[in-house]
C-alpha positions as CSV (number, residue, x, y, z in Angstrom):
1,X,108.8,101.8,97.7
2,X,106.8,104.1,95.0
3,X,108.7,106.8,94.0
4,X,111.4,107.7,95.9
5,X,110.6,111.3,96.2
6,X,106.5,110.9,96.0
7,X,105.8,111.8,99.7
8,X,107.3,115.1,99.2
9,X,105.7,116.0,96.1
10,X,102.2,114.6,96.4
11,X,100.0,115.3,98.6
12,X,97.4,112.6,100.3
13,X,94.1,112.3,98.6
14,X,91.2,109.9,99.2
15,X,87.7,108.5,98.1
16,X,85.0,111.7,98.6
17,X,81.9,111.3,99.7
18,X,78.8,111.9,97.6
19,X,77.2,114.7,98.5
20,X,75.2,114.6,101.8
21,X,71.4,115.8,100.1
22,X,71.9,113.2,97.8
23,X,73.0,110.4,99.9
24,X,70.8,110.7,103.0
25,X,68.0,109.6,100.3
26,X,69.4,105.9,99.1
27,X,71.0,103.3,100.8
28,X,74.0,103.1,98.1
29,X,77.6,102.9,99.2
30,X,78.7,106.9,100.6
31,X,82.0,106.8,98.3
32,X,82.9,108.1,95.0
33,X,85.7,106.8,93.7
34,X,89.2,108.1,93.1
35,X,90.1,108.0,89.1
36,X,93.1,105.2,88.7
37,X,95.7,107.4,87.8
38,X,95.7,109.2,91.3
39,X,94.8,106.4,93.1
40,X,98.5,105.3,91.6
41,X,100.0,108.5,92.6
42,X,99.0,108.2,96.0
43,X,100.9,104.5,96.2
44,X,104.1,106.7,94.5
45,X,103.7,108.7,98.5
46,X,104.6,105.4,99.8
47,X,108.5,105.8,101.2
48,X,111.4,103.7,101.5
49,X,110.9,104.1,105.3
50,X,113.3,100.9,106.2
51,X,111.2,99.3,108.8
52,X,107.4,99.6,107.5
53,X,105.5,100.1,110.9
54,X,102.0,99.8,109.0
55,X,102.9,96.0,108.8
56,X,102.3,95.5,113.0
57,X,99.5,97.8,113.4
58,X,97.7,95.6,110.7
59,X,96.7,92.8,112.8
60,X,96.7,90.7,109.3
61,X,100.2,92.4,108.3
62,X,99.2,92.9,104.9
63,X,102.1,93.6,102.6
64,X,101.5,97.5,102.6
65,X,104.0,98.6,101.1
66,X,104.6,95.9,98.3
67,X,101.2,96.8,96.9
68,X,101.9,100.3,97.2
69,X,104.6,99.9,94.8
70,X,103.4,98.1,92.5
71,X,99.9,100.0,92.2
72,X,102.4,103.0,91.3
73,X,104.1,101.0,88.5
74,X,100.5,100.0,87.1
75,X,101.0,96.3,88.3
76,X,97.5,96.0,89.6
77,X,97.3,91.7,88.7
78,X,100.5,91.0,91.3
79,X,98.7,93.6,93.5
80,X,96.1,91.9,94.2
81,X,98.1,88.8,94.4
82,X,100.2,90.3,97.5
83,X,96.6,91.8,98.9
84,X,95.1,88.8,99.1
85,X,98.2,86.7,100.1
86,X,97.3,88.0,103.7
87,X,94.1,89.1,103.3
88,X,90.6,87.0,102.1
89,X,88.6,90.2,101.9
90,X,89.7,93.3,101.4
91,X,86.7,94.6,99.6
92,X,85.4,94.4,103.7
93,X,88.2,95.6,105.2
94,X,88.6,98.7,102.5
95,X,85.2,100.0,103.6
96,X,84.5,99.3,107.6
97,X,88.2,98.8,108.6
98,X,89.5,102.0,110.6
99,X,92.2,101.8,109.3
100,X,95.0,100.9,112.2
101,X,97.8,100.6,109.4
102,X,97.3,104.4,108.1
103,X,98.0,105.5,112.2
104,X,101.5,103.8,111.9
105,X,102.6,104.9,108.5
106,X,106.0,106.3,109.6
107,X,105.0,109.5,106.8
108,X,102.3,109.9,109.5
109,X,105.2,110.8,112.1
110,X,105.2,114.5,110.7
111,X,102.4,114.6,107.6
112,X,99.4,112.9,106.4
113,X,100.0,108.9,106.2
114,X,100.0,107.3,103.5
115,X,96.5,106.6,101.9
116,X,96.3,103.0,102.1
117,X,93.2,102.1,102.3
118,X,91.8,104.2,99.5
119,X,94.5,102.4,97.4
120,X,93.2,98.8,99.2
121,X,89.9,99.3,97.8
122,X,90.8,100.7,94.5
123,X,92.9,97.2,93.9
124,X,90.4,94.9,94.9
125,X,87.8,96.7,93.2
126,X,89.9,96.7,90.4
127,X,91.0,93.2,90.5
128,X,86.6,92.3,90.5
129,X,86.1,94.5,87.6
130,X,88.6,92.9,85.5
131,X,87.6,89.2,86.2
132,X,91.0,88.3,88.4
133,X,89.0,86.9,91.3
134,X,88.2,83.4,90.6
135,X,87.6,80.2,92.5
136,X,90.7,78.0,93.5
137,X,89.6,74.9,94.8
138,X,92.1,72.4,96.3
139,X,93.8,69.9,94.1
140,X,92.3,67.0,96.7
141,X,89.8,66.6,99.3
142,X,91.6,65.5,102.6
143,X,88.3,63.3,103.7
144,X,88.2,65.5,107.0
145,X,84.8,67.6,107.7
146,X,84.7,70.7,109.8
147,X,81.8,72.7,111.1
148,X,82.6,76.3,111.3
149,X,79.8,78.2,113.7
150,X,79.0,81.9,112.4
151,X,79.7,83.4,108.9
152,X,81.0,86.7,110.0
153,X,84.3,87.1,108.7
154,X,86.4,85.3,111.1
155,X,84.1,82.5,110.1
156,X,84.2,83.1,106.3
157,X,87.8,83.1,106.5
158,X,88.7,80.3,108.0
159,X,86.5,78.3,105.5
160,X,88.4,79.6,102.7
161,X,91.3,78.7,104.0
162,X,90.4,75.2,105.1
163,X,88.3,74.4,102.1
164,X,91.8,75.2,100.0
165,X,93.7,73.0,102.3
166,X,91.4,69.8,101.0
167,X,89.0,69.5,104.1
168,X,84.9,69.9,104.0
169,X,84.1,72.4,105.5
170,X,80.4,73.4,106.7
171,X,79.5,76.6,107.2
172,X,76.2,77.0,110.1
173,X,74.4,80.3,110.1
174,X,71.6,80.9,112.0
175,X,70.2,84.0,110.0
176,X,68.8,83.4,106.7
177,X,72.0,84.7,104.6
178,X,75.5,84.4,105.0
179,X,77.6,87.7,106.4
180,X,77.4,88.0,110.0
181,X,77.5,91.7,111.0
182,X,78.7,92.5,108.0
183,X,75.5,91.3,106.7
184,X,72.8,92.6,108.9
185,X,75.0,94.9,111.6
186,X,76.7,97.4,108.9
187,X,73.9,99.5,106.6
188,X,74.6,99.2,103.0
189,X,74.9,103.3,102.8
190,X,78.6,101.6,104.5
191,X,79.6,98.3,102.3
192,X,76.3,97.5,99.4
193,X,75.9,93.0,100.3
194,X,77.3,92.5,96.7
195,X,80.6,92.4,98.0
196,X,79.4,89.2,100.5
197,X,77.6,87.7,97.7
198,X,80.4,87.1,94.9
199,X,82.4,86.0,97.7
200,X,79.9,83.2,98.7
201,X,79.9,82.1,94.9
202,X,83.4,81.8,95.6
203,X,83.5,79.8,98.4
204,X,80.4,77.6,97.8
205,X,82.9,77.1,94.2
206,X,85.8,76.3,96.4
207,X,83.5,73.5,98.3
208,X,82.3,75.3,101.1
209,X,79.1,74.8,102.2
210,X,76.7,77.0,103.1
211,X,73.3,75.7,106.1
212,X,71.7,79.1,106.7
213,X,68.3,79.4,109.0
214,X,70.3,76.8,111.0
215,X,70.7,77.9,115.0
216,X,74.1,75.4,116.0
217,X,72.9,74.9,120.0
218,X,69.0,74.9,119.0
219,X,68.6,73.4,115.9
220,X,71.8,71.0,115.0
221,X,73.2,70.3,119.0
222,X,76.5,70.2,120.5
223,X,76.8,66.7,120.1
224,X,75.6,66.4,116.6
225,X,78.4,68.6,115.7
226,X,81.0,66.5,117.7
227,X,79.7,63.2,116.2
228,X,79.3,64.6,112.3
229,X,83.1,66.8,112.1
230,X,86.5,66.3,113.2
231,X,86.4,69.4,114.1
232,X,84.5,72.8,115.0
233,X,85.3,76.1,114.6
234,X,83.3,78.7,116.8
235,X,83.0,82.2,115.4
236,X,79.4,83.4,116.5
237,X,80.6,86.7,117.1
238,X,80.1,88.5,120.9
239,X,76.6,89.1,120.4
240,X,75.5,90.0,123.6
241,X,75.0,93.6,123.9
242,X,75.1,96.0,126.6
243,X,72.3,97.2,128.0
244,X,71.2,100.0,130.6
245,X,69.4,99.3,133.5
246,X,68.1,102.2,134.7
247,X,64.8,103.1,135.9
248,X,62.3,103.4,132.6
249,X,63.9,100.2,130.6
250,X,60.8,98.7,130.3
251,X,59.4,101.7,128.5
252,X,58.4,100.7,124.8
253,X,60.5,102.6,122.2
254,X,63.8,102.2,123.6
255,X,65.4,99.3,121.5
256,X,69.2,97.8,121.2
257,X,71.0,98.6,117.9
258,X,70.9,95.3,116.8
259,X,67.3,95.6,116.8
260,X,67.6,98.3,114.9
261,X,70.1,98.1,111.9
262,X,68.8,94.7,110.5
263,X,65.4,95.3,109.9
264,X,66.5,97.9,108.0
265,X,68.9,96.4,105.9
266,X,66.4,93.2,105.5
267,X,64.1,96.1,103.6
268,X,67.2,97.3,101.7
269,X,67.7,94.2,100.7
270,X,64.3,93.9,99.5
271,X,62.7,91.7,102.3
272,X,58.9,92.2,103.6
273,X,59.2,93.2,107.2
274,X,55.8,93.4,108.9
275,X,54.7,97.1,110.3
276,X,54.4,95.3,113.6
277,X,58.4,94.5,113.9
278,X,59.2,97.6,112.0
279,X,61.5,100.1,113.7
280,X,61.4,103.9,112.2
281,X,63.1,106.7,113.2
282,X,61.1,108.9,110.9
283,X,59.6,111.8,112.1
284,X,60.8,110.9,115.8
285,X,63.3,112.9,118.3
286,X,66.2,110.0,118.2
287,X,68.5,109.5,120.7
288,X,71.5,107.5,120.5
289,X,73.3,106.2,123.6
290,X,76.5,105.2,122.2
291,X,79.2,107.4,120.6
292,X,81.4,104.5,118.8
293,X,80.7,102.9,115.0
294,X,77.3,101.2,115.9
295,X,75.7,104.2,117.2
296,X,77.7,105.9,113.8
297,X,75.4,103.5,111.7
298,X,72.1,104.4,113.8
299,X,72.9,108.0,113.1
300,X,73.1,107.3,109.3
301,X,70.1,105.2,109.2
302,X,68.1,107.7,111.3
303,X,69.2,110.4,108.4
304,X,67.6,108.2,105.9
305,X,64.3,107.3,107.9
306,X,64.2,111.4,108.3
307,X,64.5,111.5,112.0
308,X,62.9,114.8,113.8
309,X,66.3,115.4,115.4
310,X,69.0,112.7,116.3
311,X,71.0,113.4,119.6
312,X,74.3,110.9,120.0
313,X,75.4,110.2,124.0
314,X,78.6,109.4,124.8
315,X,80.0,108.8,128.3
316,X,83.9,109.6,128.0
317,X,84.8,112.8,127.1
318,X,85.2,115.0,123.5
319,X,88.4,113.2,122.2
320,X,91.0,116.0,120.5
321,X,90.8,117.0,117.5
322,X,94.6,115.4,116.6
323,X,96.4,112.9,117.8
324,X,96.9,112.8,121.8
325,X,100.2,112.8,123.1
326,X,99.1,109.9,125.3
327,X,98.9,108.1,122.0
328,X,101.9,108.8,119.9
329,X,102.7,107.4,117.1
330,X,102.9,104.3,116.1
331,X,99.6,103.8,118.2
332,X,96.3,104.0,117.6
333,X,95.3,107.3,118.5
334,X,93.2,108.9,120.9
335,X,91.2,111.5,118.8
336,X,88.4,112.6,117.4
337,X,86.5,110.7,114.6
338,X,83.8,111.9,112.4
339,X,82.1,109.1,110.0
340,X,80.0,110.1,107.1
341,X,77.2,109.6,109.5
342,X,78.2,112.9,111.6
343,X,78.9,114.5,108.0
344,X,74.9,114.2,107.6
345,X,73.8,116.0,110.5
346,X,72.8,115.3,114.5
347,X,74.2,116.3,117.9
348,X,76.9,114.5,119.7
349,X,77.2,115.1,123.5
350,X,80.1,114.1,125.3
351,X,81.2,113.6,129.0
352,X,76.9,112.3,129.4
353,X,75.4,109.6,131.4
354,X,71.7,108.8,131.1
355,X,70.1,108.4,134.1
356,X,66.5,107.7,133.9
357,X,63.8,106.9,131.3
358,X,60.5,108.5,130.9
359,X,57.4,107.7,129.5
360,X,53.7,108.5,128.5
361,X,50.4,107.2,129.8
362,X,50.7,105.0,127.1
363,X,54.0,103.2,128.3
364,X,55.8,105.2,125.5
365,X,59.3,106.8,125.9
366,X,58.5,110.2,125.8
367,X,61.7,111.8,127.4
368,X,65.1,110.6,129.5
369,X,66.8,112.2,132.4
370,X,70.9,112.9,132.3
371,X,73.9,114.4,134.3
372,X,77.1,115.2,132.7
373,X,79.9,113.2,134.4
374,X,83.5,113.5,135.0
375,X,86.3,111.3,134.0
376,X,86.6,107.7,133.5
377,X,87.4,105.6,135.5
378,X,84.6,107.1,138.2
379,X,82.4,108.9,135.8
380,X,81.3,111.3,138.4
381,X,78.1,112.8,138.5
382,X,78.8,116.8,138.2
383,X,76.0,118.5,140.3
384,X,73.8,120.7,138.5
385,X,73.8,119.2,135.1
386,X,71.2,117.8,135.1
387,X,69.0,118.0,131.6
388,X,65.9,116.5,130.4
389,X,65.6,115.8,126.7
390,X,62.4,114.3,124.4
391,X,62.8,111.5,122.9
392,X,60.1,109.2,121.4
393,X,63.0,106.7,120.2
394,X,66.2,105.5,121.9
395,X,69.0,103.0,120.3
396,X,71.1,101.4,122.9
397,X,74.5,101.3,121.0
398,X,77.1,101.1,123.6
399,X,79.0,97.8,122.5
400,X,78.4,94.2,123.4
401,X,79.6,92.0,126.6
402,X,80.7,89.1,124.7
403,X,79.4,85.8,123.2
404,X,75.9,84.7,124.1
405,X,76.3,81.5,126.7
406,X,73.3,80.1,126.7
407,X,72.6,77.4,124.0
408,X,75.7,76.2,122.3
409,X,78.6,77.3,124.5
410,X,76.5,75.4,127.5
411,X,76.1,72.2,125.4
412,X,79.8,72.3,124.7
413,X,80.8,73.1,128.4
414,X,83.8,75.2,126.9
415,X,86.0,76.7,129.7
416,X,85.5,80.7,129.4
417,X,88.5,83.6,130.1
418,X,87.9,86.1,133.2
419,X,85.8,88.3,130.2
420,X,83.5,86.0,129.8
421,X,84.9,84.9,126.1
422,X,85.9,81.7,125.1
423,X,89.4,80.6,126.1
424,X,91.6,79.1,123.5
425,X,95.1,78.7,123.5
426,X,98.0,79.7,121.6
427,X,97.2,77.2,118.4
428,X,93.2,78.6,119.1
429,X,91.4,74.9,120.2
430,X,89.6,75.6,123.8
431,X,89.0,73.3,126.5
432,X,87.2,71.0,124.5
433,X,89.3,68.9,122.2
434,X,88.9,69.5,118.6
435,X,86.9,72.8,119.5
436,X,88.2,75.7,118.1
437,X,87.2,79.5,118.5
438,X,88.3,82.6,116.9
439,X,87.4,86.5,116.1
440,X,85.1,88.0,118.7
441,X,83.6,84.9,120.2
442,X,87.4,84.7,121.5
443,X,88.8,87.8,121.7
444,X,85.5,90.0,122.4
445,X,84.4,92.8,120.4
446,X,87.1,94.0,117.5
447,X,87.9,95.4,114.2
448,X,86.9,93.2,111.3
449,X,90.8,93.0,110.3
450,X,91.3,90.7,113.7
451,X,88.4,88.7,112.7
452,X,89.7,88.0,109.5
453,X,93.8,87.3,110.7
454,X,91.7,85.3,113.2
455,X,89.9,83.2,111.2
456,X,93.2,82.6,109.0
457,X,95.6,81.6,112.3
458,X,92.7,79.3,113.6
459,X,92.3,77.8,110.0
460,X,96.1,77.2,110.3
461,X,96.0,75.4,113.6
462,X,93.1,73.4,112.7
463,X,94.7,72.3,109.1
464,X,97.6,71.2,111.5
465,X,95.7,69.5,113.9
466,X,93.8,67.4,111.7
467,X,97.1,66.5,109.7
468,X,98.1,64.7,112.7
């Protein structure tokens, strides 16, 4: 694949990054991009490695090195044929994906992997530019409605596919737009909501459609659904997030991450948010307890509300700075990871556990107590560490326990796994029959890739199911 002898000659190059005291003052997307003609040198880097290990640790085993090749022979139209042959949205998965498929690039064995996501993007954005991206609704409608519950991607997905095998499909949201987390969980400094919106017009071309400001469970029940659809999809997402529980909780000023994010990208997106719901970092000593991608995204956003000083917490310890030989390759690695967030500025404290909360006379947060710990699995306190830093704001960004139970899931009675997610078997359909559930609702928290190849398998099983 590409040029025989590219990955000794070339060497990997990627989208840069604006500069940093330029970005931290707009909400516009953190790349620049990479001029065609090196974008198709990079694909020439590609190698004929034989057995093409980025396939498996893509959970949508995209056709890596297909489109590799043929972005290095200028073939860009049947690139973005074999892109989206396994994949609905790559312009998502180009910009918050980590990446899993570059960590098992066999190149990566010994030098830099192959850039394949830079060339991802660069194809997709491509294929917009020039018009190749149209609607292709299905020859005939099969007469069979399905409900899909969330319009994260897993959802979004799954509609595409089903509305292209003939069915109706219905799409419930209970925000006021379509996109999930991608929507109002990922800051547009990290994908600009263009990229949902032309897909919508897609869809709702392809005969999807679209109820948003409509809470399946509160406003359309359990059994509405079961009476109106032959069947439901459920991809709400794992929305519950973790909080901490220690002494000071109560204290105003201390807010989950997902209380955070969307207001501001309601304002980015030009909405009116009142003063009194209105979360700003600016001016404030932030702390962030969280050290993965959500509490990456509170870092950036603090940047751009111009935060006092931003402190991010993270229990486990520093990761290495390369790969760890507990993770060879092909595996995802253990090792350190610094987003364009960490580029801008802030402290990140490792091997940290919060331990109390303090506040003012006025009930503020003022300040919180903490201990460094030792090694998971104990996390034990190490005596003698123990600090006290201000803080007058604190984002809880540690992850999230699963899907929320009360409300829909109750109404449905759907069995749950030992996780507290919602079982489904092999072909995805829970306990309930003709109830379906993918992405995180099923699998718990996860990489927007496995929401997408999510979405796609349970579209699959449902197409077959109602073919009957």
């Amino acid at each position: 694949m590409g040029k025989t002898t590219g990955f000794m000659e070339f060497q990997r190059e990627t989208f840069g990054r604006r500069p940093v005291a330029e970005r931290v003052n707009d909400w516009f997307e953190v790349y620049q991009p990479l001029p065609e003609e090196r974008v198709r040198t990079q694909g020439a880097r590609c190698m004929d490695c034989g057995v093409p290990f980025c396939h498996t640790g893509c959970p949508l085993t995209n056709l890596i090195p297909d489109w590799n090749d043929l972005v290095y022979r200028n073939r860009w139209q049947a690139a973005i044929r074999e892109l989206h042959a396994t994949n609905n949205f790559p312009e998502f998965t180009s910009r918050v994906c980590p990446a899993p498929c570059e960590s098992a690039c066999v190149l990566g064995i010994n030098e830099p992997p192959v850039a394949i996501k830079t060339i991802e993007r660069s194809i997709i954005d491509h294929a917009w530019s020039e018009g190749w991206i149209r609607p292709e609704p299905p020859a005939e409608s099969t007469g069979k409605r399905v409900a899909v519950i969330g319009s994260g991607p897993a959802g979004l997905a799954a509609a595409q596919q089903l509305a292209r095998a003939g069915h109706l499909v219905t799409v419930f949201e209970k925000a006021d737009r379509v996109g999930g987390l991608l929507r109002y969980g990922i800051p547009d400094f990290k994908m600009e909501k263009q990229h949902i919106d032309r897909r919508m017009e897609q869809l709702a071309a392809e005969g999807v459609t679209f109820r948003t400001s409509c809470h399946v469970g509160v406003d359309v029940s359990a059994a509405d659904l079961r009476r109106d659809f032959h069947a439901v999809l459920l991809a709400g997402g794992a929305e519950q997030p973790r909080d901490l529980p220690i002494p000071g909780r109560q204290l105003k000023g201390i807010h989950f991450a997902m209380e955070f994010l969307p207001l501001n990208n309601r304002r980015a997106a030009g909405d009116s948010v009142p003063e009194s719901q209105w979360i700003s970092a600016a001016g404030r000593n932030v702390i962030i307890i969280g050290g993965g991608d959500t509490g990456a995204d509170c870092l950036g956003t603090s940047h751009r509300h111009k935060a006092a000083s931003i402190r991010q917490f993270e229990i486990m310890p520093r990761p290495p700075e390369q790969r760890a030989g507990s993770t060879p390759w092909p595996l995802w690695p253990l090792m350190l990871r610094s987003e364009s967030s960490h580029e801008e500025g802030g402290e990140r404290f490792w091997s940290i556990l919060t331990t109390e909360f303090l506040g003012d006379s006025n009930g503020h947060v003022r300040a919180l107590k903490t201990v460094d710990v030792g090694p998971a699995p104990t996390f034990e306190p190490i005596p003698g560490t123990e600090r006290e830093f201000p803080a007058d704001l604190i984002l809880l960004a540690m992850g999230f326990t699963g899907p929320v139970k009360n409300g829909l899931l109750e109404q449905l009675a759907v069995e749950l796994d030992p996780r507290g997610n919602v079982k489904a078997a092999d072909n995805y359909m829970t306990s309930v029959d003709g109830v379906f559930a993918a992405g995180d609702m099923r699998r718990g928290q996860s990489l927007v890739v496995w929401a997408i190849a999510e979405g796609r398998k349970a579209a699959g099983n449902i197409n077959l199911w109602l073919s009957r």
